[in-house]
C-alpha positions in Angstrom: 76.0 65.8 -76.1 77.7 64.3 -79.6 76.4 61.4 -81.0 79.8 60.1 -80.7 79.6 60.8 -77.0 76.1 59.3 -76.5 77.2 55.9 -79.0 80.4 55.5 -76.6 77.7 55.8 -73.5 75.8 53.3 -74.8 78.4 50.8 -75.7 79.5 50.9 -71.9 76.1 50.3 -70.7 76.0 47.3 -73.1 79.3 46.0 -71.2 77.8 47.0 -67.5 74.5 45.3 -68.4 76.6 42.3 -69.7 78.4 41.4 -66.7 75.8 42.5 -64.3 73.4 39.4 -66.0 76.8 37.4 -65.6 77.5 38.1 -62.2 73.5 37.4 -61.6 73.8 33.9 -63.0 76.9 33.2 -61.1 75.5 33.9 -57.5 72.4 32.3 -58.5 74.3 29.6 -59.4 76.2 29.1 -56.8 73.2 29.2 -55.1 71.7 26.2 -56.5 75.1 24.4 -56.3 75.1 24.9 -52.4 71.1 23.2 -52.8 72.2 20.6 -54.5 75.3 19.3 -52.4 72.9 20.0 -49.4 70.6 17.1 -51.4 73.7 15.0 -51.5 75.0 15.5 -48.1 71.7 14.9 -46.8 70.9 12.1 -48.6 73.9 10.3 -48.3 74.6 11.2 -44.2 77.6 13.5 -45.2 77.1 15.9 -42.1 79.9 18.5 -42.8 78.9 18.8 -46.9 75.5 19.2 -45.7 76.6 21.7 -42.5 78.5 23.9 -45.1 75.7 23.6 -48.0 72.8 24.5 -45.8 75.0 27.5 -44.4 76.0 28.0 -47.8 71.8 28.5 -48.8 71.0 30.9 -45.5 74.0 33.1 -46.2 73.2 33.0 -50.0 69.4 33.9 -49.3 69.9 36.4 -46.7 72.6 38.5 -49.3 70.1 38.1 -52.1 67.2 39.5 -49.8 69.6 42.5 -48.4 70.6 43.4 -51.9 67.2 43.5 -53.9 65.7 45.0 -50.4 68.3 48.3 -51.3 66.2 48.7 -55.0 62.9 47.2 -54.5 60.6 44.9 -52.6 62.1 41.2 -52.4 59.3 39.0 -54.4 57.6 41.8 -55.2 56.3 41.8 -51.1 56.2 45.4 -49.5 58.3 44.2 -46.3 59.1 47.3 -44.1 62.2 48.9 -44.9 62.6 47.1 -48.1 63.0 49.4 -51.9 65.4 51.8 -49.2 66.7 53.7 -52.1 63.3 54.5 -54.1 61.5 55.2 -50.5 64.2 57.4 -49.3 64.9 59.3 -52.9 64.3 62.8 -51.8 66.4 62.9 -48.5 69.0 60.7 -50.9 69.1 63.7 -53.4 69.5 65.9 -50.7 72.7 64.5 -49.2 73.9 64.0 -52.6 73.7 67.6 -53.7 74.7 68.4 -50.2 78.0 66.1 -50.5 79.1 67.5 -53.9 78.4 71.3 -53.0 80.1 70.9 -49.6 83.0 68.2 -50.6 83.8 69.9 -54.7 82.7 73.2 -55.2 84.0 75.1 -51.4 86.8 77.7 -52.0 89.1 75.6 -49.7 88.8 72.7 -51.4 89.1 74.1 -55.0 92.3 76.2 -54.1 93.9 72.9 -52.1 93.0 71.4 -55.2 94.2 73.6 -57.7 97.5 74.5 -55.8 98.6 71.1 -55.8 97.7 70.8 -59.9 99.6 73.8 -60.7 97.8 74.3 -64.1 99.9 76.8 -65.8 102.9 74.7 -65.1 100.9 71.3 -66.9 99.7 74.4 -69.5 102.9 75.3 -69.8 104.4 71.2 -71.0 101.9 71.1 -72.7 100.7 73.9 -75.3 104.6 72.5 -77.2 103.4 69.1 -77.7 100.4 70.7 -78.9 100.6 74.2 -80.8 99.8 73.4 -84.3 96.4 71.8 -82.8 95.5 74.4 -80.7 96.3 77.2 -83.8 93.7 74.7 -85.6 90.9 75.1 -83.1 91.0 78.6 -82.8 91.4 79.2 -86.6 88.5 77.1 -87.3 86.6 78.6 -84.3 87.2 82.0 -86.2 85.9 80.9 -89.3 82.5 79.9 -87.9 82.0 82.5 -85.7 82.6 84.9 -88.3 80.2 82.5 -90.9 77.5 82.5 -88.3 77.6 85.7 -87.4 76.6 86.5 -91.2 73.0 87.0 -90.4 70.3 89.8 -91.0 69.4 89.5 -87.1 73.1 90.0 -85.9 73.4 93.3 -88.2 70.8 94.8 -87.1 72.0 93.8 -83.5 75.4 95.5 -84.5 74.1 98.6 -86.2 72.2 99.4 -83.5 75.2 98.6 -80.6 76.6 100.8 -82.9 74.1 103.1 -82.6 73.0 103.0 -79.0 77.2 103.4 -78.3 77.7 106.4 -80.3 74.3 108.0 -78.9 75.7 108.2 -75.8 79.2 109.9 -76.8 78.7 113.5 -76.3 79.9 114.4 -79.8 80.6 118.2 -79.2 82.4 117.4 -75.8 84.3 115.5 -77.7 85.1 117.5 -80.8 85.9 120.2 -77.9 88.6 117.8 -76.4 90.0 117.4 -79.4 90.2 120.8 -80.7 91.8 121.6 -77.4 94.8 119.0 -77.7 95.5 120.6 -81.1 95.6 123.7 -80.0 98.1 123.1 -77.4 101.6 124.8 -78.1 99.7 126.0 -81.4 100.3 122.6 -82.7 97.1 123.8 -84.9 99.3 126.2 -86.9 101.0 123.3 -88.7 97.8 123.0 -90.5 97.4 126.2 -92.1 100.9 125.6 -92.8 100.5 122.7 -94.7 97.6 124.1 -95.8 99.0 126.9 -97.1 101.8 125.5 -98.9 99.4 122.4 -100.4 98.0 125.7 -102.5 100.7 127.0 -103.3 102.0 123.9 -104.7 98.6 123.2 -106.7 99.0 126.7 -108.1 102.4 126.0 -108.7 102.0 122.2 -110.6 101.9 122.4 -114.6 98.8 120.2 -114.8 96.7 123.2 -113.4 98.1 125.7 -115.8 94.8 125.7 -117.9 92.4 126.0 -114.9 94.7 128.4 -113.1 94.9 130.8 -116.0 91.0 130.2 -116.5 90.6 131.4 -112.9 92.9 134.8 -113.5 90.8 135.6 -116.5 87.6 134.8 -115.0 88.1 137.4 -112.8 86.7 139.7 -115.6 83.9 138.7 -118.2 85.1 141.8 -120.6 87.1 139.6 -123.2 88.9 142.4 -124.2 90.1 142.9 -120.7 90.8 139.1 -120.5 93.0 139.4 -123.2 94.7 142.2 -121.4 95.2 140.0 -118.3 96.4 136.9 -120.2 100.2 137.7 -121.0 100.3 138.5 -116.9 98.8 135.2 -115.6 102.1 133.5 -115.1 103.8 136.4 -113.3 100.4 136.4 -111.2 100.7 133.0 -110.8 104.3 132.5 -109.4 103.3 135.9 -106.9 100.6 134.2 -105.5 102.8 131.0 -105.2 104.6 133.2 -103.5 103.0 134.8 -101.5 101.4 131.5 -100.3 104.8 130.5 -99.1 105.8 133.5 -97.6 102.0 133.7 -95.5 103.3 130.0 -94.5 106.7 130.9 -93.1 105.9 134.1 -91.3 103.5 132.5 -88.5 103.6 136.4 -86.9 101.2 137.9 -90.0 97.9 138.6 -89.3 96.6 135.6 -91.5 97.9 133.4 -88.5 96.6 135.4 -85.7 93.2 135.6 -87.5 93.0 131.5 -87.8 94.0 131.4 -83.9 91.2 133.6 -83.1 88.5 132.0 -85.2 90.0 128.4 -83.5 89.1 129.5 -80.6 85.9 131.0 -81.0 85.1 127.8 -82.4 86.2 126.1 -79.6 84.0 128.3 -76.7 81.5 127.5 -79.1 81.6 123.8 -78.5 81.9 124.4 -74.9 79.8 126.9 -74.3 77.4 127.2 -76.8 73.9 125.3 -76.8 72.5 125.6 -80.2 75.8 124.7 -81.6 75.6 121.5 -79.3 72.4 120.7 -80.1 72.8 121.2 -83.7 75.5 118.7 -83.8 73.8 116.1 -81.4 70.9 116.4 -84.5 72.8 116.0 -87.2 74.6 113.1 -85.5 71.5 111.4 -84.7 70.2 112.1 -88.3 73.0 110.7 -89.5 73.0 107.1 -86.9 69.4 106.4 -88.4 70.0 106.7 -91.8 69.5 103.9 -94.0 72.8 104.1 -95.1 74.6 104.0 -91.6 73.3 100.3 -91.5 74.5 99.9 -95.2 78.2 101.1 -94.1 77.9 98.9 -90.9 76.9 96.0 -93.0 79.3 96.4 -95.6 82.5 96.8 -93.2 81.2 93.7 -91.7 80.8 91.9 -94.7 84.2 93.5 -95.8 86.0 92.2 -92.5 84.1 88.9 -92.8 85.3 88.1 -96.3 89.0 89.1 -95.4 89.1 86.6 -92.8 87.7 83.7 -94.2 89.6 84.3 -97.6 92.9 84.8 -95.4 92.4 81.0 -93.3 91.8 79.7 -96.8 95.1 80.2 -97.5 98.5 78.4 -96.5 100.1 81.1 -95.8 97.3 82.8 -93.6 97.8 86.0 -91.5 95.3 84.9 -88.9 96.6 81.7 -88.9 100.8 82.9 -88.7 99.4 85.2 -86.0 97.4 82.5 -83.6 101.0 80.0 -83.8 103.1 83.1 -82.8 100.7 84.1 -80.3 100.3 80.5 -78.2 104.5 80.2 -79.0 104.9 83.8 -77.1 102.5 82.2 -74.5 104.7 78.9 -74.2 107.8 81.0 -73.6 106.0 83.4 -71.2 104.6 80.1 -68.9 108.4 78.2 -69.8 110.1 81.1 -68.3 108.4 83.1 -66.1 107.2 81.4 -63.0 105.5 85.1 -62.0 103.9 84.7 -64.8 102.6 81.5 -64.0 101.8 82.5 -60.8 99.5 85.2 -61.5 98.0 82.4 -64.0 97.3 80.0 -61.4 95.9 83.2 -59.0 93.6 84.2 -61.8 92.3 80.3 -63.2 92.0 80.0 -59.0 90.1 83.2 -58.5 87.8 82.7 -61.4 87.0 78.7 -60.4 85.8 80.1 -57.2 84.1 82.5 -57.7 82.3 80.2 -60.5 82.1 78.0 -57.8 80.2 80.1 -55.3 77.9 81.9 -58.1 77.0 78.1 -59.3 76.9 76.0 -56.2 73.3 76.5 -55.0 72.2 75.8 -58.6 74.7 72.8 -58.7 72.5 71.2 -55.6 69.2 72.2 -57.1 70.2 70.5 -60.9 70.9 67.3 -58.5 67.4 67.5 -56.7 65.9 68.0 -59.6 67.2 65.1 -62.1 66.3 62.8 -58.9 63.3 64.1 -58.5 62.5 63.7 -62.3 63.4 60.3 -62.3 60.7 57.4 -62.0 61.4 54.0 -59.7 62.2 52.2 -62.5 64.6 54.3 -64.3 66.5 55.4 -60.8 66.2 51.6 -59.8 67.7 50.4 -63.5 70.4 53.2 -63.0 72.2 52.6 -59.9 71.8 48.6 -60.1 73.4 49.2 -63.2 76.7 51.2 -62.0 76.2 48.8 -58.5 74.7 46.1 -59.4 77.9 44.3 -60.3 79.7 45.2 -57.2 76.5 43.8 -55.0 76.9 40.3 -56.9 79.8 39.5 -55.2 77.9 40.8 -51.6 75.9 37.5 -52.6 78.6 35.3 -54.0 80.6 36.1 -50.9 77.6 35.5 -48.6 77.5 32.0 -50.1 80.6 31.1 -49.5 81.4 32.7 -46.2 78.2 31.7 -44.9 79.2 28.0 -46.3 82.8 28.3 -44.3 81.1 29.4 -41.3 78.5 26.6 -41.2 81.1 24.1 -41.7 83.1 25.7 -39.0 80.1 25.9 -36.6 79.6 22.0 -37.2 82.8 20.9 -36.6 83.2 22.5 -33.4 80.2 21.2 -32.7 81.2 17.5 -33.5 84.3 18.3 -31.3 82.1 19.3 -28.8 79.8 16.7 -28.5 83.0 13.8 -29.2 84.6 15.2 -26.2 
């Protein structure tokens, strides 16, 4: 709880406290008002003051005794079946949890309940009255999740998720998989064709001249017989060019038929072949506990950490553009579509109850418990306080009534005894 939230509960205590004393002082007052005209009409022979005084006093006295007899024992005297509420606690608990489980948290009554609210039509009115707020919230929520996430503990929690999730992916199985889609309708030839032509053109390009030509010659360490080959390099240059291209075009020469074969070796290999799987299951788990696995895994985090806090820092903010788009798609989704809607209500319904039934039982037992925790005093102090106010007027009206009635009584009996 905030401590503006526990400040406000305070301040309304204060005010429940005040007029509880105030309604106190009123009933006791009125009280000793009904004493003191009983004086007077006693003393000076005024039969229907006094009649409506003294009735005034019983029905004031027998309230007061009723209402301190619900908290605690009147005077302090342990009368039976006086302090009901602190002497009855437990099977009061019990009804109470009881009561809430059975009357808020049942399937029927939620779905009654939420049927009649119809919350994505109320989310719906009100997400436009509200977008730029709600963008707010879930920016800033981004921004300290991804700040408190920047902790030693969570990448090591990550690196190894990481880990534990990629230790479970059979890596050749997979390589297999996709070794087989590229194979299908020898998509896998447009490989060696690019390849073959990215040769040819870095044989071709003028930058490579020098280390092209240095290739040719190094072909023989006689210089005499380098100097011999020099003159020819670019004529041997441009034929392998191409030749490169030609080997590129013609997909029915042998070089192509000799990559399809060795493809699929490779591939039974993967499927098939247990050292080969085992061989890449080691050097895949070699690789997941190497120090620098945790580095990268630290360092795109830290990478994808900085982006985002940089990027809400900024007017203009990605994130930021991308939350107010996405809640202003939602509005026209829930403005629109009323199936939409409907599946929103099913699934805020669905979820509720099933909340509802997983909680319930521990709903009840929270309630038993905080009663159970609480002393006399503090459960007494409690429900006087919420009540308390409320009672006062069982007294004040006790007084009065009872006076009405007493006055009535003796003038009936004056008619009575006239007549």
């Amino acid at each position: 709880m905030t401590d503006i939230a526990e400040r406000a509960i305070q301040a309304e205590n204060t005010l429940r406290q005040r007029d509880l004393d105030r309604m106190k002082w009123i009933a006791a007052g009125l009280l000793g008002l009904a004493a003191c005209l009983y004086v007077i009409g006693k003393a000076y022979a005024l039969g229907y003051l006094a009649a409506f005084a003294e009735a005034a006093m019983i029905g004031a006295l027998a309230d007061w005794f009723a209402v301190v007899a619900l908290f605690r024992h009147p005077l302090g005297v342990p009368i039976p079946h006086t302090a009901i509420i602190t002497r009855n606690r437990r099977s009061i608990a019990n009804s109470l949890a009881d009561f809430v489980v059975v009357q808020f948290l049942s399937a029927e009554i939620i779905s009654e309940r939420l049927r009649r609210f119809d919350a994505a039509r109320h989310l719906s009115q009100w997400l436009p009255r509200n977008r730029e707020k709600v963008a707010a919230y879930l920016n800033q929520a981004i921004g300290y999740g991804v700040k408190a996430l920047d902790d030693r503990r969570i990448h090591d929690f990550i690196a190894q998720a990481a880990r534990n999730k990629l230790q479970s992916i059979d890596l050749s199985g997979f390589m297999a998989d996709g070794l087989e889609l590229v194979t299908r309708d020898q998509r896998h030839r447009k490989i060696l064709h690019g390849g073959l032509n990215r040769f040819a053109d870095y044989v071709e390009n003028p930058d490579n001249t020098e280390k092209i030509s240095a290739f040719i010659k190094g072909w023989s360490d006689n210089s005499f017989v380098q100097s011999m080959i020099e003159p020819f390099v670019p004529t041997i240059r441009t034929a392998v060019v191409n030749k490169l291209r030609a080997a590129a075009e013609d997909e029915s020469n042998g070089l192509y038929l000799e990559f399809d074969e060795q493809v699929r070796i490779y591939l039974c290999r993967l499927q098939q072949d247990p050292e080969l799987q085992e061989w890449i299951t080691h050097q895949k788990n070699t690789w997941l506990y190497h120090p620098e696995f945790g580095r990268q895994i630290e360092s795109l985090w830290g990478q994808f950490r900085d982006w985002v806090v940089l990027d809400l820092s900024h007017a203009d903010s990605v994130i930021a553009d991308k939350m107010t788009n996405l809640i202003g798609e939602l509005e026209s989704y829930l403005a629109g579509n009323e199936e939409i809607r409907a599946w929103l209500n099913d699934q805020i319904q669905a979820a509720l109850i099933r909340a509802a039934d997983a909680n319930k039982g521990m709903v009840g037992d929270l309630i038993r418990e905080e009663f159970a925790g609480w002393d006399d005093k503090y459960l007494v102090n409690r429900l006087e306080l919420y009540l308390g106010k409320d009672l006062q007027y069982i007294r004040i009206n006790g007084t009065l009534v009872g006076g009405l009635f007493g006055l009535l009584i003796y003038a009936v009996t004056q008619l009575v005894a006239g007549g």
